[in-house]
MDTraj code that builds the backbone (N, CA, C; nanometers):
import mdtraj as md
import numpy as np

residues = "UNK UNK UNK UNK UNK UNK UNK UNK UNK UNK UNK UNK UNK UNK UNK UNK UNK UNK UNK UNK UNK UNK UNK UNK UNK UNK UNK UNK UNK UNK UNK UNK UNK UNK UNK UNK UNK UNK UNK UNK UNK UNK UNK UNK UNK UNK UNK UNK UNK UNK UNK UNK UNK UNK UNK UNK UNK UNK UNK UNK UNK UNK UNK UNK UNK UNK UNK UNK UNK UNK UNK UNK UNK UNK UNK UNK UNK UNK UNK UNK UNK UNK UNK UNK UNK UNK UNK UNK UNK UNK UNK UNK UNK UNK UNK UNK UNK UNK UNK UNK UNK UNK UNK UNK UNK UNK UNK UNK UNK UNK UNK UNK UNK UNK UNK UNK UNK UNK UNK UNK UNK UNK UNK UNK UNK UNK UNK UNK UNK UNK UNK UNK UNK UNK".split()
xyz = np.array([
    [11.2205, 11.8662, 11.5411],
    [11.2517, 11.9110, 11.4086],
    [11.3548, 11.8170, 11.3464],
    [11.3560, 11.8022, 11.2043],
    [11.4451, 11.7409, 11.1499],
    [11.5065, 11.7816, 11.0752],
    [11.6398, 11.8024, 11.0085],
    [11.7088, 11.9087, 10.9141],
    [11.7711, 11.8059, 10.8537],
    [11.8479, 11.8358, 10.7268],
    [11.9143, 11.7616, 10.6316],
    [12.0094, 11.9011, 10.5499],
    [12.1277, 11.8889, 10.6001],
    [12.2011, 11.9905, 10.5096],
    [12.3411, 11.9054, 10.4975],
    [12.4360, 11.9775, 10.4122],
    [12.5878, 11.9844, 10.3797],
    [12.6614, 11.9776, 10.4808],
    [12.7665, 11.9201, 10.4671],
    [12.8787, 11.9170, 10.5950],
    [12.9157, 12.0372, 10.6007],
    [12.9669, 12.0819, 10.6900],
    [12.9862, 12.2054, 10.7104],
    [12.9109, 12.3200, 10.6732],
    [12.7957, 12.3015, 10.6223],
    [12.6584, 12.3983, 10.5931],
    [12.6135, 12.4263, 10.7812],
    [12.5739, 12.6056, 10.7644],
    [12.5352, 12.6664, 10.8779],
    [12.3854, 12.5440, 10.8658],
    [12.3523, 12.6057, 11.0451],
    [12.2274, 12.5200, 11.0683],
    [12.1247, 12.5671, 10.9902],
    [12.1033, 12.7445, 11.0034],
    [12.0644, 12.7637, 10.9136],
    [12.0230, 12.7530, 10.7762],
    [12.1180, 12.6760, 10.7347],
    [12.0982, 12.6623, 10.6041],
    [12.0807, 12.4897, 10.6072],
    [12.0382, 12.4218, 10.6742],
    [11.9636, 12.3357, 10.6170],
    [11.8218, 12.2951, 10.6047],
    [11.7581, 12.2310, 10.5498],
    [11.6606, 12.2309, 10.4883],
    [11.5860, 12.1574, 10.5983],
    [11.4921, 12.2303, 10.6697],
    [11.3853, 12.1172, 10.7332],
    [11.2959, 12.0818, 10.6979],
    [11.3038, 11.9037, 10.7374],
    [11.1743, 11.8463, 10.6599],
    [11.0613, 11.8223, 10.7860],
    [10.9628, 11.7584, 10.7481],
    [10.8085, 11.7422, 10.8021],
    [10.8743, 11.6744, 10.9095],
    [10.8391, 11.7120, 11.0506],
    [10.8525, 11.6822, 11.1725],
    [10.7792, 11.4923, 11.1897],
    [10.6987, 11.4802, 11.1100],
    [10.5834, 11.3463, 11.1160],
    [10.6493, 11.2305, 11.0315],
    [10.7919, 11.2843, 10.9901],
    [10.8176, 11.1616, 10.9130],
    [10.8705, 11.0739, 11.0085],
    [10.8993, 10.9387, 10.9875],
    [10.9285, 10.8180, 11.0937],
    [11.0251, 10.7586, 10.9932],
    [11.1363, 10.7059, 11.0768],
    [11.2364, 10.6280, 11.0397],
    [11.2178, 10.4612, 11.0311],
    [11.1299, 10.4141, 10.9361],
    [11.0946, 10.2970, 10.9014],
    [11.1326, 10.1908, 10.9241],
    [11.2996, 10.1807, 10.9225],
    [11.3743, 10.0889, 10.8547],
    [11.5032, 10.1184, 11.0131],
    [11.4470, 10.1782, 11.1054],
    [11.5325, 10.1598, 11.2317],
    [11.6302, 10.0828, 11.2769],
    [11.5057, 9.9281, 11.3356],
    [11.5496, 9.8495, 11.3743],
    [11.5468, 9.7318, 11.2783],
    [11.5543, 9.7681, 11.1422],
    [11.5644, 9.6758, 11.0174],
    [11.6837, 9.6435, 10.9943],
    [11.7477, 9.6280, 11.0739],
    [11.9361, 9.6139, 10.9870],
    [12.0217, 9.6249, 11.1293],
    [12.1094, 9.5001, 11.1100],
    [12.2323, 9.5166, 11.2254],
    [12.3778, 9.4741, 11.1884],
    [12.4354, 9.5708, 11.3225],
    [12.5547, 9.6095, 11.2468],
    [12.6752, 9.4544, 11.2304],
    [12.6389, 9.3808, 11.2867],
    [12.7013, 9.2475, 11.2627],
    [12.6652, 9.1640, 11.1460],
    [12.7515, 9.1318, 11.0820],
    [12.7570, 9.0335, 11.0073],
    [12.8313, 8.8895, 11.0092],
    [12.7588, 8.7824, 10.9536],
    [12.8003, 8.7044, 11.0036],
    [12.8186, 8.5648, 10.8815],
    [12.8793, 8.4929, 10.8724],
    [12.8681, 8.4113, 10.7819],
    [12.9404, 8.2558, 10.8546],
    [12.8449, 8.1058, 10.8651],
    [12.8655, 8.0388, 10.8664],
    [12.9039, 7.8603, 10.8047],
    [13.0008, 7.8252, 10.7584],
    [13.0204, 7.7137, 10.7106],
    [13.1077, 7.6039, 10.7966],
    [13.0662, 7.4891, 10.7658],
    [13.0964, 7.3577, 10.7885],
    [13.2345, 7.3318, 10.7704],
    [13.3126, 7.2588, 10.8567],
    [13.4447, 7.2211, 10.7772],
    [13.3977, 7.0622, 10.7039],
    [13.5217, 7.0231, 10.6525],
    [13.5050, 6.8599, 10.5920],
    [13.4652, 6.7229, 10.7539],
    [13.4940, 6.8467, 10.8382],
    [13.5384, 6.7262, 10.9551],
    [13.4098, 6.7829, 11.0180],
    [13.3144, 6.8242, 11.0154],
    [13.1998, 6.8601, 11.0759],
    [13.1756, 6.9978, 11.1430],
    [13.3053, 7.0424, 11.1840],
    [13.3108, 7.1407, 11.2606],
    [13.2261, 7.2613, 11.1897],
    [13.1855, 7.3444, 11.2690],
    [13.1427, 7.4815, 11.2494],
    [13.2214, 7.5957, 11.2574],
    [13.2392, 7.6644, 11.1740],
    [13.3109, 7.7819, 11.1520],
    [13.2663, 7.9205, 11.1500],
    [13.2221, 7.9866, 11.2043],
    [13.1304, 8.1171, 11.2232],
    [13.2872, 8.2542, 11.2215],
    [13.2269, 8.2943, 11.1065],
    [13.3038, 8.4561, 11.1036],
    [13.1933, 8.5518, 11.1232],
    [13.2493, 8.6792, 11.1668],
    [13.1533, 8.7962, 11.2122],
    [13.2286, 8.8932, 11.2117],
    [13.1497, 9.0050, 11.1939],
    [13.2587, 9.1710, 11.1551],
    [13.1612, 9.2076, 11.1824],
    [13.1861, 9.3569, 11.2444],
    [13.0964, 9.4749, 11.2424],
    [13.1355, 9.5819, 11.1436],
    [12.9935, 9.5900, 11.0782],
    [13.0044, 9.6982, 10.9924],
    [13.0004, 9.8444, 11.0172],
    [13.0906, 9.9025, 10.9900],
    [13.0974, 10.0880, 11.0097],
    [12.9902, 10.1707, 10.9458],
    [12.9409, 10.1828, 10.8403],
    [12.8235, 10.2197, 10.7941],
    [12.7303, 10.1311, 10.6879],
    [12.6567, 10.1867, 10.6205],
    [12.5791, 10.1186, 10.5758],
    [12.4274, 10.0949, 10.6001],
    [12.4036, 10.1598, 10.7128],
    [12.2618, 10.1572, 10.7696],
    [12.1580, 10.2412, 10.7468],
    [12.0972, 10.1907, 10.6448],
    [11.9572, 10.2440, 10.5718],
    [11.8744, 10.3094, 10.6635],
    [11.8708, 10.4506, 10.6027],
    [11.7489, 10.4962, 10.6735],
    [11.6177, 10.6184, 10.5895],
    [11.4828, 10.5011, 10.6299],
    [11.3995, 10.5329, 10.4933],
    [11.2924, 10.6143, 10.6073],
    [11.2915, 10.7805, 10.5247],
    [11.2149, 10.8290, 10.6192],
    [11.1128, 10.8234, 10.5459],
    [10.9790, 10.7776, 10.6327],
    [10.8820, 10.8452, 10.5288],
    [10.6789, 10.8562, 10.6385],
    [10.6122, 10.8248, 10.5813],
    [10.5111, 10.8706, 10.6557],
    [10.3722, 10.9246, 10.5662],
    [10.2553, 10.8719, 10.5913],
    [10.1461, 10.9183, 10.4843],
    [10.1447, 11.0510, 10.5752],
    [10.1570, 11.1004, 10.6966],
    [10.1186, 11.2415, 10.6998],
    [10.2428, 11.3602, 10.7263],
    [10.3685, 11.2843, 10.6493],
    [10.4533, 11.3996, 10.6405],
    [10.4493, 11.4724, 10.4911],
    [10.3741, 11.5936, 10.5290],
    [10.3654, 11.6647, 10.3742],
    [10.4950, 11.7927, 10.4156],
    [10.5300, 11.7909, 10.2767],
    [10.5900, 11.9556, 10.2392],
    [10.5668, 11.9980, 10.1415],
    [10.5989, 12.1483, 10.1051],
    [10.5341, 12.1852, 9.9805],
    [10.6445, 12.2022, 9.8922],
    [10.6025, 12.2070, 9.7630],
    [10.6898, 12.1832, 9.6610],
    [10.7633, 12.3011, 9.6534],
    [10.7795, 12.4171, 9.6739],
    [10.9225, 12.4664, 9.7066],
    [10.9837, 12.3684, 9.7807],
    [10.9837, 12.3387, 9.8903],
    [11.1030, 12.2905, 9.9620],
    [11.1527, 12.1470, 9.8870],
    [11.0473, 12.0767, 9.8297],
    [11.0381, 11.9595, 9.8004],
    [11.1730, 11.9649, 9.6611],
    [11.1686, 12.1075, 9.5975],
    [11.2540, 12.1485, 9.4889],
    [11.3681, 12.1233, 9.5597],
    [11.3927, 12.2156, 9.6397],
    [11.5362, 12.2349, 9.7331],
    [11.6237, 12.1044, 9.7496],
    [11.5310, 12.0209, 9.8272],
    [11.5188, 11.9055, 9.8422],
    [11.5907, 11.8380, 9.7290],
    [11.5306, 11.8040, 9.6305],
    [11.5322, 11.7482, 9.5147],
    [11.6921, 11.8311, 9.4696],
    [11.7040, 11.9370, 9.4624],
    [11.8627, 12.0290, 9.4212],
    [11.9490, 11.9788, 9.5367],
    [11.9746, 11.9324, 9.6435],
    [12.0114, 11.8784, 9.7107],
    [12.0897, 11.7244, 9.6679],
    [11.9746, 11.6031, 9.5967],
    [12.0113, 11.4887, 9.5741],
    [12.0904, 11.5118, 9.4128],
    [12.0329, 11.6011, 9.3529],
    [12.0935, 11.6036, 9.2050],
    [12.2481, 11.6783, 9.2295],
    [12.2808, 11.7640, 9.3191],
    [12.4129, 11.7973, 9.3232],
    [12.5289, 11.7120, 9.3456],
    [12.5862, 11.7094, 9.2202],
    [12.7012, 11.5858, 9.2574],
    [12.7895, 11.5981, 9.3326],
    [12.8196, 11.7509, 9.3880],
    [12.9364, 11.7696, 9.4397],
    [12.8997, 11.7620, 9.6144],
    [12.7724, 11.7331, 9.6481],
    [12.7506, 11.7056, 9.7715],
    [12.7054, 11.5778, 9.7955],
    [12.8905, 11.5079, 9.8634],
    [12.8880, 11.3860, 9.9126],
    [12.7777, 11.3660, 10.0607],
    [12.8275, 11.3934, 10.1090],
    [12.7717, 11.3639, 10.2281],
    [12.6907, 11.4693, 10.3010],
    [12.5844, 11.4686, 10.3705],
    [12.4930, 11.5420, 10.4297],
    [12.5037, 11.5242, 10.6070],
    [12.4371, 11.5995, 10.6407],
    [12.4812, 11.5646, 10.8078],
    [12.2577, 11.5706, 10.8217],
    [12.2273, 11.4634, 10.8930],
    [12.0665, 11.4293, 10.9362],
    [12.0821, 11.4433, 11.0539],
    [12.0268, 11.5769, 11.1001],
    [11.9587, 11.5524, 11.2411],
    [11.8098, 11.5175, 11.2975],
    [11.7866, 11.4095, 11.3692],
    [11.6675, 11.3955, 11.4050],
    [11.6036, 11.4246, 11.5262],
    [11.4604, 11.3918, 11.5123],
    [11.3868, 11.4881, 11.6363],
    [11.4570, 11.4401, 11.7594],
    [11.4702, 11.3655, 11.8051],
    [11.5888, 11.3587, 11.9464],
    [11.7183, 11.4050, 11.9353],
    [11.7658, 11.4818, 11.8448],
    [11.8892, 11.5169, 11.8456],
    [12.0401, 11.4502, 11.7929],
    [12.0191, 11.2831, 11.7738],
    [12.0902, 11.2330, 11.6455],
    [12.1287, 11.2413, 11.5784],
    [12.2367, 11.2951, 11.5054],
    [12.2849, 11.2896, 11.3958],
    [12.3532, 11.1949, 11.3541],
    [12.3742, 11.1931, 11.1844],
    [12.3416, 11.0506, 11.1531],
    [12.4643, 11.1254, 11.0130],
    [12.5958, 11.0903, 10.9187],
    [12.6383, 11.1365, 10.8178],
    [12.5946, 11.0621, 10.7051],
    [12.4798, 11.1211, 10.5953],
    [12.4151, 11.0107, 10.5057],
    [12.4432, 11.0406, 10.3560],
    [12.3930, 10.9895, 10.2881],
    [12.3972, 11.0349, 10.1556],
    [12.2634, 10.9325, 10.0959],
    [12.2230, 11.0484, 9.9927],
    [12.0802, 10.9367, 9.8952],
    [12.1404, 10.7965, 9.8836],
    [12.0517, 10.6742, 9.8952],
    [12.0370, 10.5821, 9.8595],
    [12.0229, 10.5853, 9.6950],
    [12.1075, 10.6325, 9.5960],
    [12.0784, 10.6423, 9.4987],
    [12.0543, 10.5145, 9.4181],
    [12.0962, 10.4078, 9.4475],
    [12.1423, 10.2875, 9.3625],
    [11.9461, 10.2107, 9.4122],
    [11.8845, 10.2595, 9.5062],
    [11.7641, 10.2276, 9.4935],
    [11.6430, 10.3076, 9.4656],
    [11.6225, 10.3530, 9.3256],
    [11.5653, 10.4443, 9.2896],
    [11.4119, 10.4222, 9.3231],
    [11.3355, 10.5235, 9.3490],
    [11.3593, 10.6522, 9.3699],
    [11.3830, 10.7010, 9.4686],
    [11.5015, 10.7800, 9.5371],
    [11.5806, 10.7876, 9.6580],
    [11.4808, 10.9114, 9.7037],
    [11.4244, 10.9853, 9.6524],
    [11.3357, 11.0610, 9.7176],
    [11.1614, 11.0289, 9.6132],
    [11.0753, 11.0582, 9.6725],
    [10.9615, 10.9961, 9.6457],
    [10.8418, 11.1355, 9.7020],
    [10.7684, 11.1753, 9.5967],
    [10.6944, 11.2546, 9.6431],
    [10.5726, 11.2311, 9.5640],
    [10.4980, 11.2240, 9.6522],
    [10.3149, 11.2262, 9.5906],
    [10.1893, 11.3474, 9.6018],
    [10.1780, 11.4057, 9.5224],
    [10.0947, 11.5256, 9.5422],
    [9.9779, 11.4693, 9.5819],
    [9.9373, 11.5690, 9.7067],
    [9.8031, 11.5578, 9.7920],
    [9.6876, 11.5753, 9.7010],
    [9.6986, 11.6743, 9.6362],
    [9.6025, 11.7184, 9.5560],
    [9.6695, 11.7437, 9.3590],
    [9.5726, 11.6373, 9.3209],
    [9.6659, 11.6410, 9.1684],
    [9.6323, 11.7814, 9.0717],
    [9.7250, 11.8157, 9.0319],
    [9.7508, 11.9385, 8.9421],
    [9.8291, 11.9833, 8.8192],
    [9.7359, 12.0201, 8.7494],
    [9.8503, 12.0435, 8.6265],
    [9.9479, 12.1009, 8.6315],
    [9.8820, 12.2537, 8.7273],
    [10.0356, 12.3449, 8.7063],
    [10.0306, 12.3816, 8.8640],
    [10.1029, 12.3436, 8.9840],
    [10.0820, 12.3373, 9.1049],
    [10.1672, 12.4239, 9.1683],
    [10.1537, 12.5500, 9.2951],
    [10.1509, 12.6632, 9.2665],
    [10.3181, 12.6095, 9.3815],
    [10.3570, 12.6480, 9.4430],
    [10.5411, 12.6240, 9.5536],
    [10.4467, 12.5758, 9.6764],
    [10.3725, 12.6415, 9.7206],
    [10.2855, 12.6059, 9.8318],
    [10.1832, 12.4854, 9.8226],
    [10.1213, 12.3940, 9.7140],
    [10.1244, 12.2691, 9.7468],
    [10.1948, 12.1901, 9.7899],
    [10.1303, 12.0752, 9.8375],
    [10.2095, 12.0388, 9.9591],
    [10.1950, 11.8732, 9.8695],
    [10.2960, 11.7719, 9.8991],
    [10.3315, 11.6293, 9.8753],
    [10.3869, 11.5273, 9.9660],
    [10.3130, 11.4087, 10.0023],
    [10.3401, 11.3024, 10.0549],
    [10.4919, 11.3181, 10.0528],
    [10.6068, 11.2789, 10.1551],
    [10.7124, 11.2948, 10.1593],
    [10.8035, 11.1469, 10.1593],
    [10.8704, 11.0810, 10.1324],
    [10.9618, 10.9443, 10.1844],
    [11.1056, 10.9550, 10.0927],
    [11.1985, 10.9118, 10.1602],
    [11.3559, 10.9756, 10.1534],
    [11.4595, 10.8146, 10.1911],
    [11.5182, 10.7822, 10.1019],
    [11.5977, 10.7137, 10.1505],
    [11.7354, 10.7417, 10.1532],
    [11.7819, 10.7394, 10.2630],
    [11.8987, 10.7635, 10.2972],
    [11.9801, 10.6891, 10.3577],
    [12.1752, 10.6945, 10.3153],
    [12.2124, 10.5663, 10.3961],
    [12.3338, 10.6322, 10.4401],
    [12.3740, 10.5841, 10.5969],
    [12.4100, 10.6394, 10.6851],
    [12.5463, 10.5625, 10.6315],
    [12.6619, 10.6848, 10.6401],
    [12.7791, 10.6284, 10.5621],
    [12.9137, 10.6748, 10.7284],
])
top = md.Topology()
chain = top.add_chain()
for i, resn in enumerate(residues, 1):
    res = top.add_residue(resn, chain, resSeq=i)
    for name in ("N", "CA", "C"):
        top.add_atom(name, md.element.get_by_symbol(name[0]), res)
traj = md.Trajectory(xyz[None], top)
């Protein structure tokens, strides 16, 4: 199972999403950084830091559906300004402290399975979430 709630929000009360989503962007990013330049005299100069957060994580998956109730919730979740940070637990038990990737829109992404004018809480939508682990 995977949940996404508020810091200090009961377990209960967070929102679980589609068990089938996959963390894309895993092993896409490491925590070293590094930057190298030349001196005048030839030498090589290599700096490196490790970064504390920052590590993108884009869940997503063509067969993780949920239905648009939750997908609402969901969605009331990223629009609340007053919730900085979220606590992600994943199916091995991971937790991860994230917040929307907002600055790469669209930080949540949903595609209806079946298109509809007026679509009832129980349709269900393609799911993908970006989130960055702070």
């Amino acid at each position: 199972m995977i949940t996404l709630g508020a810091e200090g929000e009961a377990v209960i009360d967070r929102l679980e999403l589609p068990w089938e989503l996959l963390w894309a962007d895993e092993f896409a990013w490491q925590s070293v950084k590094a930057s190298a330049q030349y001196s005048l005299q030839g030498i090589l100069h290599i700096q490196k830091s490790k970064a504390g957060s920052g590590r993108p994580i884009t869940l997503t998956s063509q067969d993780a559906w949920i239905t648009r109730a939750a997908l609402e919730t969901l969605y009331a979740k990223a629009e609340n300004d007053e919730t900085d940070f979220m606590v992600l637990t994943l199916h091995d038990g991971r937790s991860f402290d994230v917040t929307f990737r907002y600055w790469e829109p669209p930080a949540i992404e949903a595609t209806p399975i079946k298109k509809m004018a007026n679509p009832e809480t129980d349709e269900e939508y393609i799911l993908s979430i970006k989130l960055v682990e702070v």
